[in-house]
LOZAZA-924973 format. One line per field, with one value per atom (N, C-alpha, C, O): residue number from 0; residue in three letters; atom name; x, y, z. Coordinates in Angstrom, 3 decimals, always signed. Example, Ala and Ser with C-alpha at 12.3 -4.5 7.8 and 13.67 -1.06 7.14 Angstrom:
<pts>
k	(0, 0, 0, 0, 1, 1, 1, 1)
r	(ala, ala, ala, ala, ser, ser, ser, ser)
a	(N, CA, C, O, N, CA, C, O)
u	(+13.190, +12.300, +13.200, +14.236, +12.850, +13.670, +12.900, +13.409)
v	(-5.690, -4.500, -3.300, -3.319, -2.250, -1.060, +0.030, +1.138)
w	(+7.800, +7.800, +7.800, +8.465, +7.080, +7.140, +7.870, +8.039)
</pts>
This chain:
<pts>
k	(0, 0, 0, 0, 1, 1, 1, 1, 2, 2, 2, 2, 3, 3, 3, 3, 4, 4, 4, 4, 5, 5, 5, 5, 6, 6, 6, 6, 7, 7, 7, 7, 8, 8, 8, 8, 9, 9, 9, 9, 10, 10, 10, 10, 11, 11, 11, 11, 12, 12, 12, 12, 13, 13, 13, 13, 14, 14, 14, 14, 15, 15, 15, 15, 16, 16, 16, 16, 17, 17, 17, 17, 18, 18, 18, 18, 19, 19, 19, 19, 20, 20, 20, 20, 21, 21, 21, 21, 22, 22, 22, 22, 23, 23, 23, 23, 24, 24, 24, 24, 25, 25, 25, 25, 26, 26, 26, 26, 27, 27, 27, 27, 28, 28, 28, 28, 29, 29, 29, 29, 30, 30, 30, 30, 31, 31, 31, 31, 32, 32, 32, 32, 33, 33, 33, 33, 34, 34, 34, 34, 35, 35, 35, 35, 36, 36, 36, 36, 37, 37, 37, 37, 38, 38, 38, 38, 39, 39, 39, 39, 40, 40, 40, 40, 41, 41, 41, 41, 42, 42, 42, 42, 43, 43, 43, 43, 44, 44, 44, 44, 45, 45, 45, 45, 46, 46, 46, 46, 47, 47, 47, 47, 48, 48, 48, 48, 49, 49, 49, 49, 50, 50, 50, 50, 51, 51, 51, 51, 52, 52, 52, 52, 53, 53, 53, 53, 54, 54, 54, 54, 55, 55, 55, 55, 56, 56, 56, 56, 57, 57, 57, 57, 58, 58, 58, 58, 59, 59, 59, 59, 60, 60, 60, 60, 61, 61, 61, 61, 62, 62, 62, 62, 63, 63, 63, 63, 64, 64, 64, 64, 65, 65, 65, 65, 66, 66, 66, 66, 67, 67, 67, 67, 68, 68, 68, 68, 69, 69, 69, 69, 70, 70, 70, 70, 71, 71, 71, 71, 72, 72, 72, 72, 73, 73, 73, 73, 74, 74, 74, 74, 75, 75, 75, 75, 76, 76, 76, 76, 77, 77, 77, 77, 78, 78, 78, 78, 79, 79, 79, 79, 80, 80, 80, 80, 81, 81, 81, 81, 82, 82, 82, 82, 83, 83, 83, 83, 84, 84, 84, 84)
r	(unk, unk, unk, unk, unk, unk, unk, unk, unk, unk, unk, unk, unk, unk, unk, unk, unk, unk, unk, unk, unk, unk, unk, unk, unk, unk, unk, unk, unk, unk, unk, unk, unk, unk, unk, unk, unk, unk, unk, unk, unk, unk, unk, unk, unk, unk, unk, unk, unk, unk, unk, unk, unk, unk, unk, unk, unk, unk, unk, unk, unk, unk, unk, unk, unk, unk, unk, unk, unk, unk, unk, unk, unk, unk, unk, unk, unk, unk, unk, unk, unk, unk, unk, unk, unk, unk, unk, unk, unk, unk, unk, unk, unk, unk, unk, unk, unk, unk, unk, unk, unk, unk, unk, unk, unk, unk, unk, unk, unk, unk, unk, unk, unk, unk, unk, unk, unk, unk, unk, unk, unk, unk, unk, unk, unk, unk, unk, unk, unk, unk, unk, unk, unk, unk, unk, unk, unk, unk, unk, unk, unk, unk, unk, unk, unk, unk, unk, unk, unk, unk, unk, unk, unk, unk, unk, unk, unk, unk, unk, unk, unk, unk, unk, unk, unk, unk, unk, unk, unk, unk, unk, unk, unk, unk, unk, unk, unk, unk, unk, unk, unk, unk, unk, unk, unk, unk, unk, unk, unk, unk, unk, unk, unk, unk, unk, unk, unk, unk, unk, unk, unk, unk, unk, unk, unk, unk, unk, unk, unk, unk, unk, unk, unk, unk, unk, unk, unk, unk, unk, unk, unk, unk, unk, unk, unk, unk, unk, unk, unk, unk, unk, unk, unk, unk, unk, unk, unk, unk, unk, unk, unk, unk, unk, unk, unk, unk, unk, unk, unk, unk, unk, unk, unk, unk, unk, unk, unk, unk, unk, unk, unk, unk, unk, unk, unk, unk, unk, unk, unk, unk, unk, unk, unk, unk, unk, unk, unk, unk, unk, unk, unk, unk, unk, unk, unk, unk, unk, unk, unk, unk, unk, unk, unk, unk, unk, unk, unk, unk, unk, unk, unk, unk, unk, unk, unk, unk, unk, unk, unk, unk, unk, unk, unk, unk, unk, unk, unk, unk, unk, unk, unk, unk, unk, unk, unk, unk, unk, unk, unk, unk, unk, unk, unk, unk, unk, unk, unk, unk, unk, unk)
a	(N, CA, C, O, N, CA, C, O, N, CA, C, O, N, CA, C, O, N, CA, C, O, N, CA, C, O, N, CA, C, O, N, CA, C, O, N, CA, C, O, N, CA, C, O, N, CA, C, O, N, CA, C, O, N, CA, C, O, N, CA, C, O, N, CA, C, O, N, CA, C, O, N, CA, C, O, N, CA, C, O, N, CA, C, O, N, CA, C, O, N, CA, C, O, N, CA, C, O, N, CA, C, O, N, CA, C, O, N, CA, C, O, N, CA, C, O, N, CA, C, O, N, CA, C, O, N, CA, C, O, N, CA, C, O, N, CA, C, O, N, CA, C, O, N, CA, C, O, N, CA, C, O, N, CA, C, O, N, CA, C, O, N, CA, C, O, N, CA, C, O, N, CA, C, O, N, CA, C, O, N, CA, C, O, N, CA, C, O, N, CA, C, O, N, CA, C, O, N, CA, C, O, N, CA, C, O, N, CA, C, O, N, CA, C, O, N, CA, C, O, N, CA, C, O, N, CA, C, O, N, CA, C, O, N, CA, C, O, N, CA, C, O, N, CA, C, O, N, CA, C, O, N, CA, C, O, N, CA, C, O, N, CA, C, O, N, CA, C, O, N, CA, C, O, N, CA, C, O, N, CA, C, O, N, CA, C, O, N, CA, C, O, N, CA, C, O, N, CA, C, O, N, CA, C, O, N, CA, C, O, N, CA, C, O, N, CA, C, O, N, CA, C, O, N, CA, C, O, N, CA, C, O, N, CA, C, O, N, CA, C, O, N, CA, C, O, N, CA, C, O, N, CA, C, O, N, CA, C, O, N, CA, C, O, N, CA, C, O, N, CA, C, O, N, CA, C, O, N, CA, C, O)
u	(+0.824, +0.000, +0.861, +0.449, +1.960, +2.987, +3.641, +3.822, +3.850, +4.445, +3.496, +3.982, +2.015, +1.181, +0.698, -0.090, +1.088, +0.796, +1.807, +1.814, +3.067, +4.236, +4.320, +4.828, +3.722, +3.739, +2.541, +2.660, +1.643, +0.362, +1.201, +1.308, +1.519, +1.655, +2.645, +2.516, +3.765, +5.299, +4.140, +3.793, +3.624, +2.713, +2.079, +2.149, +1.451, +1.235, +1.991, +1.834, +2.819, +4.358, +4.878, +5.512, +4.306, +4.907, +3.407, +2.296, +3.810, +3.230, +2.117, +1.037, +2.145, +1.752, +0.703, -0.467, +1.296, +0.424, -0.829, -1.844, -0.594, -1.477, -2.340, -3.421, -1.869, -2.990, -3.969, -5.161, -3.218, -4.425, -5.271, -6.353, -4.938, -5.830, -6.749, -7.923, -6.534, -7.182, -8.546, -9.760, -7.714, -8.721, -10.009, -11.142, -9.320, -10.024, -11.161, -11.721, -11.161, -11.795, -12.909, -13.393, -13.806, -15.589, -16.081, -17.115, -15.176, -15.143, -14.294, -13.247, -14.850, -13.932, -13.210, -14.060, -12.219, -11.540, -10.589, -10.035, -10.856, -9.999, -8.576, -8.575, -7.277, -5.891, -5.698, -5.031, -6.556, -5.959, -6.742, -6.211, -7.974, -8.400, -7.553, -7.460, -6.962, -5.977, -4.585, -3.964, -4.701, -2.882, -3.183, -2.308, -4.591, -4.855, -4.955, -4.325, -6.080, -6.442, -4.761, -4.550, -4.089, -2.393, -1.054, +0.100, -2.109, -0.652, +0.191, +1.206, +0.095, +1.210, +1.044, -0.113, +1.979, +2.056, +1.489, +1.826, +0.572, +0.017, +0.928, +0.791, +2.074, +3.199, +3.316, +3.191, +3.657, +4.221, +2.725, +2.786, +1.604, +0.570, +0.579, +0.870, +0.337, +0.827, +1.170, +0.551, +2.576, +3.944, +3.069, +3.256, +2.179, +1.879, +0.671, +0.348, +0.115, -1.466, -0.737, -1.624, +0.385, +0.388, +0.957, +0.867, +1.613, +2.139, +0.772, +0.410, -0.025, -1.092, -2.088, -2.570, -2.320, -2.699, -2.102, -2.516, -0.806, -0.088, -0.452, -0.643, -0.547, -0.319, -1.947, -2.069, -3.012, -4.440, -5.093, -6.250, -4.335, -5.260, -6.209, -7.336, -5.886, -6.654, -7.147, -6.423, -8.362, -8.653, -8.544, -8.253, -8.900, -8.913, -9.797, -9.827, -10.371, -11.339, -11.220, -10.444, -11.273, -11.355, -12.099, -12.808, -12.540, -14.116, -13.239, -12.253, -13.951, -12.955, -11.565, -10.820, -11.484, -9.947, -9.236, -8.027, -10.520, -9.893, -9.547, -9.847, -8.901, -8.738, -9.197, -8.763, -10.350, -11.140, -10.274, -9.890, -10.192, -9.554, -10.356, -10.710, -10.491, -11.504, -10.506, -9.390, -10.711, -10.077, -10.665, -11.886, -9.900, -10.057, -9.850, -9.150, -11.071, -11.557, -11.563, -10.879, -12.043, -11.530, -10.325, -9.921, -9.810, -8.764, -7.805, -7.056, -8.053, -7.660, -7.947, -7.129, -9.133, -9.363, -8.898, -8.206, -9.082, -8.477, -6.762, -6.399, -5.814, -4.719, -4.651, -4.002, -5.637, -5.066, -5.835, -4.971, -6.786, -7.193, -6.545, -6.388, -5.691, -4.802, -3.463, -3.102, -3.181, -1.741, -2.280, -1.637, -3.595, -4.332, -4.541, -4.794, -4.361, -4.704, -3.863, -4.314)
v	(-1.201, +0.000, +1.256, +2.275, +1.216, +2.103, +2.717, +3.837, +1.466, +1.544, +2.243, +2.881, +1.998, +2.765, +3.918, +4.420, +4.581, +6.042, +6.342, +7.365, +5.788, +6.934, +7.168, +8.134, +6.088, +6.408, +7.423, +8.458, +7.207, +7.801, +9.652, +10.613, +9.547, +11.135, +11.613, +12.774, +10.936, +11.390, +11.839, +13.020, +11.079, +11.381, +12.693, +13.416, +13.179, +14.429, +15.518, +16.725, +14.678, +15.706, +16.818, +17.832, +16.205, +16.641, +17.973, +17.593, +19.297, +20.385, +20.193, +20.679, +19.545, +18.988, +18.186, +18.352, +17.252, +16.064, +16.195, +15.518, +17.315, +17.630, +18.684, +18.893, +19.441, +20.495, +19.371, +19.530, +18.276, +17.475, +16.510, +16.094, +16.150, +15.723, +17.116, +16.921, +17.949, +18.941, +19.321, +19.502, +19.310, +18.673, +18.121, +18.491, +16.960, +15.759, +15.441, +14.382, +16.441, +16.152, +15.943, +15.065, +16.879, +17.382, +16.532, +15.876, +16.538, +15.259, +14.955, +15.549, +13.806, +13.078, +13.943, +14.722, +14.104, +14.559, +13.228, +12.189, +14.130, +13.423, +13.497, +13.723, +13.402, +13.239, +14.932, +15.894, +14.797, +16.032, +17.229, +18.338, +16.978, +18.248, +18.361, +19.549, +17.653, +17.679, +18.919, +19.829, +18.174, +18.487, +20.272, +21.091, +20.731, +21.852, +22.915, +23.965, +22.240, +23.029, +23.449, +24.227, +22.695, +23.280, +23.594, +23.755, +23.617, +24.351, +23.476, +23.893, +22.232, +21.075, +20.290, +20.136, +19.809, +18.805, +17.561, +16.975, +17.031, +15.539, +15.121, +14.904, +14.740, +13.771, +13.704, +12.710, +15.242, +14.954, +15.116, +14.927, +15.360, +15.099, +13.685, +13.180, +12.614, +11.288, +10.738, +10.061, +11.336, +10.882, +11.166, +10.411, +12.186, +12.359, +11.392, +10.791, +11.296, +10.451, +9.355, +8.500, +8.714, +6.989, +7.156, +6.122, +8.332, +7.482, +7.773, +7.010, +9.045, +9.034, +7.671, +7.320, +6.937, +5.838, +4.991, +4.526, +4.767, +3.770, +3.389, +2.251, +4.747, +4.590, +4.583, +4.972, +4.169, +4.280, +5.846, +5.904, +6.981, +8.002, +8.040, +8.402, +7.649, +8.452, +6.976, +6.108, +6.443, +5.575, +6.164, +7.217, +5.001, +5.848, +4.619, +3.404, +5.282, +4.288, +4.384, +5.333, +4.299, +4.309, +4.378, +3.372, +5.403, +5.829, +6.039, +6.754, +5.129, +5.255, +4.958, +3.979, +6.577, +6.345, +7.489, +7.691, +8.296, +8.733, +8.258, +7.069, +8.486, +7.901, +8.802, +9.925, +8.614, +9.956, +9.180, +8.024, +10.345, +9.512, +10.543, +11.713, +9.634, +10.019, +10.310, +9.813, +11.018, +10.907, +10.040, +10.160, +8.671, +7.332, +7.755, +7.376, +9.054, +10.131, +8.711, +8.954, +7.562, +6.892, +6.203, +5.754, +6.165, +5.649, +7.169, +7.179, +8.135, +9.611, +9.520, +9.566, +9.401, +9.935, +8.881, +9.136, +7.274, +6.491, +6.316, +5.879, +7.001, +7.528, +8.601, +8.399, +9.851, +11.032, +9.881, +9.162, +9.746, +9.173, +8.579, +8.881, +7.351, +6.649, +7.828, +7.833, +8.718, +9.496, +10.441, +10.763, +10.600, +11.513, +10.750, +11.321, +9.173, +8.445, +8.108, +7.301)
w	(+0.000, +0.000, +0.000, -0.554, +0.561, +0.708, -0.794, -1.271, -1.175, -2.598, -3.811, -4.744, -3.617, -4.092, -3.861, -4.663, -2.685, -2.462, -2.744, -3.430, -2.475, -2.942, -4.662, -5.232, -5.230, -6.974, -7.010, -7.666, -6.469, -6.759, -6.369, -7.131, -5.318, -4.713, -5.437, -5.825, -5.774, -6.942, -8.101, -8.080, -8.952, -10.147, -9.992, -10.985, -8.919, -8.897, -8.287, -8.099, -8.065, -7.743, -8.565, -8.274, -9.976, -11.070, -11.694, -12.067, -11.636, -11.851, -12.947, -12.611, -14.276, -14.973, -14.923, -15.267, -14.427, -13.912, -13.284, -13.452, -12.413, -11.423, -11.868, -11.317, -12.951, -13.764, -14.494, -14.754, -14.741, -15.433, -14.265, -14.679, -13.000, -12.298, -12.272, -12.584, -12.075, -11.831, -13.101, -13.013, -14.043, -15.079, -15.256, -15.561, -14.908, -15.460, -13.675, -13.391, -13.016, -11.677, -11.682, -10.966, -12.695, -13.118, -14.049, -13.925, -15.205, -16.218, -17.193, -17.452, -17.865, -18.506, -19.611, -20.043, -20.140, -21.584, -22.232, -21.873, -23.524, -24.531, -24.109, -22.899, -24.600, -24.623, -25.505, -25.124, -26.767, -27.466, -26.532, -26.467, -25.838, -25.167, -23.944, -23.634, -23.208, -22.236, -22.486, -21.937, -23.659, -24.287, -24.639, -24.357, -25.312, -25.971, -24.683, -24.550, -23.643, -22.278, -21.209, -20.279, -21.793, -21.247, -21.844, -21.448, -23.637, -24.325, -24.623, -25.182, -24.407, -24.341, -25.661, -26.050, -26.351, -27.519, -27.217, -26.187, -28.085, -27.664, -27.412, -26.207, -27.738, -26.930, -25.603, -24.887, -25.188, -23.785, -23.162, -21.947, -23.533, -22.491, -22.647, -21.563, -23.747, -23.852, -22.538, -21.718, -22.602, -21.440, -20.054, -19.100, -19.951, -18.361, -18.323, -17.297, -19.337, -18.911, -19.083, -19.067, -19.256, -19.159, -17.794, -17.133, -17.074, -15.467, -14.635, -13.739, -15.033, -14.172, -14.034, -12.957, -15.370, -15.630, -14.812, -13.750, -15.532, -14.337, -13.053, -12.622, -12.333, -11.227, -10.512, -9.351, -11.206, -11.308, -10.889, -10.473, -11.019, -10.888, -11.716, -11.378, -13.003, -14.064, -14.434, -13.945, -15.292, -15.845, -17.595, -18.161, -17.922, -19.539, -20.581, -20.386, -21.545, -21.973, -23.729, -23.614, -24.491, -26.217, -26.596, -26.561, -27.184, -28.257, -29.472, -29.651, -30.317, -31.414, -31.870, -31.828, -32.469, -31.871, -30.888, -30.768, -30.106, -29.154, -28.101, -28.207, -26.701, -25.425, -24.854, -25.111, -23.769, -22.807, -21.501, -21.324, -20.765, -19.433, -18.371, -18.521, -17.254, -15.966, -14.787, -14.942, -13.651, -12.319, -11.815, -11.712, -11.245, -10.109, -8.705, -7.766, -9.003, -7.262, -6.222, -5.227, -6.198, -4.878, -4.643, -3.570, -5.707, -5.274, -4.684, -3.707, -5.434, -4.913, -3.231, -2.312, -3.200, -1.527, -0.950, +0.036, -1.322, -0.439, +0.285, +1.377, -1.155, -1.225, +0.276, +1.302, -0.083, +1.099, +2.481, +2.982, +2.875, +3.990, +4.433, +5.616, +3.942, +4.064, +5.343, +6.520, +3.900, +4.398, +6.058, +7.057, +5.699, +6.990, +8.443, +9.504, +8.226, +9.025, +10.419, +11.232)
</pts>
């Protein structure tokens, strides 16, 4: 469990990362609306939604051929409760 909050909390360590949890909090977006809403090249938003993924903040699903990705809000709160505990 340890090993999973510390990836989870590093992942939003990163300034970036965390403009897109921030994001993606209300609802779901695409990858290219991610990348557009912060100025960023689909690539490196790419690079941040696969560790947020990784590390289960973000889920992500395929319409098409876009990828919409969601905030995994319980695993979020179960993460801080955890650290609050």
């Amino acid at each position: 469990m340890i090993d999973e909050q510390a990836r989870a909390f590093g992942a939003i360590g990163d300034a970036t990362r965390l403009r897109i949890v921030r994001l993606v909090r209300e609802r779901e977006m695409a990858g290219h609306e991610i990348a557009s809403a912060l100025g960023i090249s689909p690539a490196l938003a790419c690079h941040h939604l696969k560790e947020l993924v990784g590390c289960g903040l973000l889920s992500r699903r395929r319409i098409g051929r876009s990828k919409r990705y969601a905030l995994n809000r319980a695993l979020l709160e179960q993460h801080v409760r955890a650290l609050l505990a």
